[in-house]
C-alpha positions in Angstrom: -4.1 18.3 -0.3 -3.2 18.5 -4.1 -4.7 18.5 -7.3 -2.2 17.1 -9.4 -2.2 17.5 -13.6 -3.0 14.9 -15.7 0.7 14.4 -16.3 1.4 13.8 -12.1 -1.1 11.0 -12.5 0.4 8.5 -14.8 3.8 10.2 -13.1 2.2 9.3 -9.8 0.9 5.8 -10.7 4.2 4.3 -12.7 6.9 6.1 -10.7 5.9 3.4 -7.6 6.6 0.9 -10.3 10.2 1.1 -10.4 10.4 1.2 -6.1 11.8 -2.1 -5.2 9.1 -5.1 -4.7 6.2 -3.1 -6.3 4.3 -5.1 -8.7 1.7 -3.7 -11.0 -1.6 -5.6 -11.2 -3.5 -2.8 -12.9 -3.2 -4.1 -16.1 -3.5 -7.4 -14.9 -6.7 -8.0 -11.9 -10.2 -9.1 -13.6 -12.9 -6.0 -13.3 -16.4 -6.4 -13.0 -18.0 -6.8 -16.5 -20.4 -3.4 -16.5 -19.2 -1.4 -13.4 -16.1 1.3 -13.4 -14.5 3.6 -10.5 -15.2 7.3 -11.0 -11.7 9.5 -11.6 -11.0 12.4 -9.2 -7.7 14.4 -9.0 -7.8 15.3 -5.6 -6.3 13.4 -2.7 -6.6 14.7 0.8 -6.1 11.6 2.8 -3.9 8.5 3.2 -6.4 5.6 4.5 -4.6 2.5 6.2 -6.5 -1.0 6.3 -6.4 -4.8 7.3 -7.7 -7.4 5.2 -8.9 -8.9 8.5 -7.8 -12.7 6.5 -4.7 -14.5 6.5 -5.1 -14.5 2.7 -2.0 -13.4 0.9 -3.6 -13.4 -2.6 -4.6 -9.9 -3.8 -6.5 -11.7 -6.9 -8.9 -13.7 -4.3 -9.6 -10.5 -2.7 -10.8 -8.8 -6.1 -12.2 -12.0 -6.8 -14.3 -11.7 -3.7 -14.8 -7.9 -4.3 -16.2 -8.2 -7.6 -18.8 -11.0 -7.3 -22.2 -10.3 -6.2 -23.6 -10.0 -2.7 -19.9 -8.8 -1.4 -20.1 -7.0 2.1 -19.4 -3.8 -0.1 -21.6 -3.8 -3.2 -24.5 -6.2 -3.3 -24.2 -5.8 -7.4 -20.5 -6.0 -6.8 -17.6 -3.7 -6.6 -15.6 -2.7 -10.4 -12.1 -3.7 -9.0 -10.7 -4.9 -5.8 -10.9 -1.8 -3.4 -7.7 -0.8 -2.4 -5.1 1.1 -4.4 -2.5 -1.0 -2.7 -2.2 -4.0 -1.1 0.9 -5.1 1.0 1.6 -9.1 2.0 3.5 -10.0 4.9 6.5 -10.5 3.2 6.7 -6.8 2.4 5.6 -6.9 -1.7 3.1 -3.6 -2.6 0.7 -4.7 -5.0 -0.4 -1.7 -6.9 -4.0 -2.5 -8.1 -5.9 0.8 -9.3 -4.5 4.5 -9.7 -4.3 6.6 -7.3 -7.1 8.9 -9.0 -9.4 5.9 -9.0 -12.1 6.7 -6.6 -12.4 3.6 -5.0 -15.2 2.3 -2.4 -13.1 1.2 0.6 -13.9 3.4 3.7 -17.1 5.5 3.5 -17.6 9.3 2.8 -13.7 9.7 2.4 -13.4 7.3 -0.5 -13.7 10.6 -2.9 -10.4 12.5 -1.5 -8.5 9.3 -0.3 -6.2 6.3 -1.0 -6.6 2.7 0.7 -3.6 1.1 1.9 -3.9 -2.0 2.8 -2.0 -4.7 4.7 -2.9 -8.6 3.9 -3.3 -9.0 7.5 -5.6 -10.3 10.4 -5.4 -8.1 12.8 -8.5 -8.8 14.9 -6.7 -12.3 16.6 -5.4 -12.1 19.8 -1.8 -14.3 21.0 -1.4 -16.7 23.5 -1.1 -13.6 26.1 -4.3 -11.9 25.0 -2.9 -9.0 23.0 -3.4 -8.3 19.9 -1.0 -9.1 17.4 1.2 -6.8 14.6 2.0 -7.4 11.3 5.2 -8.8 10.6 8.5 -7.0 10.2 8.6 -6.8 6.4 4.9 -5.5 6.3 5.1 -2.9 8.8 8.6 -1.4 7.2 7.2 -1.3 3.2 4.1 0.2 4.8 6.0 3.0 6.0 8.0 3.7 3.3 5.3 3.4 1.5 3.5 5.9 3.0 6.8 8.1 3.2 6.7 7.9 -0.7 3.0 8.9 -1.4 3.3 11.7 1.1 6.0 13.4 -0.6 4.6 12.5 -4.2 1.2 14.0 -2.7 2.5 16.7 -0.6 0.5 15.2 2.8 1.6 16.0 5.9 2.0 12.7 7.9 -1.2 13.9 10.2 -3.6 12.8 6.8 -2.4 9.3 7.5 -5.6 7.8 9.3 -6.3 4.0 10.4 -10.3 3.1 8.9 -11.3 3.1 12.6 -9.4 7.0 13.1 -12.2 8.2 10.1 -15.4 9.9 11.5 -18.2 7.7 11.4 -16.7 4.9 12.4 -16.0 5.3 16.2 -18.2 7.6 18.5 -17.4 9.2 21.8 -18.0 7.9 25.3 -17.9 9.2 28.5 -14.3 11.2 29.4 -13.1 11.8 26.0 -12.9 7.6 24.9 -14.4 6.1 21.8 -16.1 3.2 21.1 -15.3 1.7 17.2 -17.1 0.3 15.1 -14.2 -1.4 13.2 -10.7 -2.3 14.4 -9.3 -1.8 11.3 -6.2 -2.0 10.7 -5.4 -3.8 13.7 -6.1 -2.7 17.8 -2.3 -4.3 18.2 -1.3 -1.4 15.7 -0.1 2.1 17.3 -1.8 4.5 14.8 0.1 7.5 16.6 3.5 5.3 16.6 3.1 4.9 12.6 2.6 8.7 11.7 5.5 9.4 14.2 8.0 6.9 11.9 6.5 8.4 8.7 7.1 12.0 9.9 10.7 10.9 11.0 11.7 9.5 7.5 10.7 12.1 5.7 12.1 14.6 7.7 15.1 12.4 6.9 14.4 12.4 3.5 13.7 16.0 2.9 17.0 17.4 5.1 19.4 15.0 2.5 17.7 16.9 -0.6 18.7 20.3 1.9 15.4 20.8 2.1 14.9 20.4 6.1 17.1 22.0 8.3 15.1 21.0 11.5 15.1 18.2 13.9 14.7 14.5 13.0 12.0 14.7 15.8 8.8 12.8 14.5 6.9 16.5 15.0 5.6 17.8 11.6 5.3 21.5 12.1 6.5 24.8 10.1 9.8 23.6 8.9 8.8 20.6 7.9 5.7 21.8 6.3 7.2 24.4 4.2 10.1 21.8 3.5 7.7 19.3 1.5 5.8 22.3 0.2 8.8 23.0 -1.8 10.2 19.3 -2.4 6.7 18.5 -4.1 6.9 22.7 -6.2 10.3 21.0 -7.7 8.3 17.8 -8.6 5.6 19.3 -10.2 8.4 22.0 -11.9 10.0 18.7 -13.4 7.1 17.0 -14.4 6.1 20.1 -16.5 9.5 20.0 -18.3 8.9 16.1 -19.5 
């Protein structure tokens, strides 16, 4: 959890922009005429998604999320609700700051981001599993997440899947759960993902001699108290711009 300065949060929404195939839409998405996000400065939570649509187009989404009588807003919603939005081919769209409190997954919209991937993950193949996203979607996704969990200082267990968050599954008999949503995907391994971010950013923090630890996927002491001081020398730097 941080509560970043006003300065980390146009440090926080640009710096993504210069991140190879990251394209800013902020400027550029329609909003609804009368209705605007709410600003917080605290984010506790990285929120994966599925778009549940083959649609690669982030401006029919907002399109769709804007108008009236949406499956979020009835009066519509003031921007497309998702801070990012990753196609198949691997391109981040970055579509509202990161201190935008967006409406995309219930009472954890106020302390969380929406990530999502342009992706239906509810169909099934030919052998009756469900399928992944492709290649290039999966990888930016983690780096992605890799790069707002140092910027945010999140330990890779605040990464949750919108059927992981409570209120959307319940507990049945011997410890399983019934969803309510299988977003972002049933073919997706939520425990797989937080295992590949916690890798590369162990990776990442031991080549700033940060981590002296394992490359092991397990984000305990070391690694803790090694992105607890990689993100003390961000916010040291940002206070000397």
């Amino acid at each position: 959890m941080t509560n970043l300065p006003s300065l980390s949060e146009w440090w926080m929404d640009n710096k993504m922009l210069t991140k190879k195939r990251v394209v800013d839409l902020r400027s550029l998405l329609p909003r609804h005429p009368t209705r605007k996000w709410k600003k917080r400065k605290k984010i506790s939570w990285l929120i994966v998604h599925m778009t549940a649509s083959n649609n690669q187009d982030p401006y029919k989404t907002n399109e769709y999320h804007i108008s009236p009588g949406n499956h979020i807003s009835k009066k519509g919603c003031p921007r497309i609700t998702y801070h990012d939005y990753i196609t198949d081919d691997g391109t981040i769209y970055h579509c509202n700051n990161y201190f935008d409190w967006i409406w995309h997954c219930g009472w954890i919209n106020r302390w969380s981001a929406g990530i999502t991937m342009a992706f239906r993950g509810q169909t099934k193949d030919n052998s009756g599993n469900y399928i992944t996203p492709p290649a290039a979607q999966w990888r930016s996704l983690i780096q992605h997440l890799v790069r707002l969990c140092l910027y945010l200082n999140l330990s890779p267990n605040r990464i949750k899947g919108h059927r992981e968050v409570r209120g959307f599954w319940k507990l049945l008999g011997r410890g399983s759960k019934k969803y309510k949503t299988s977003c972002p995907g049933f073919g997706i391994d939520l425990d797989e993902l937080r295992t590949q971010v916690c890798k590369r950013l162990q990776i990442k923090l031991a080549s700033e001699n940060l981590y002296k630890g394992k490359i092991d996927g397990k984000f305990f002491i070391l690694s803790k108290a090694a992105l607890k001081l990689y993100h003390q020398n961000l916010l040291v730097a940002l206070t000397r711009k």
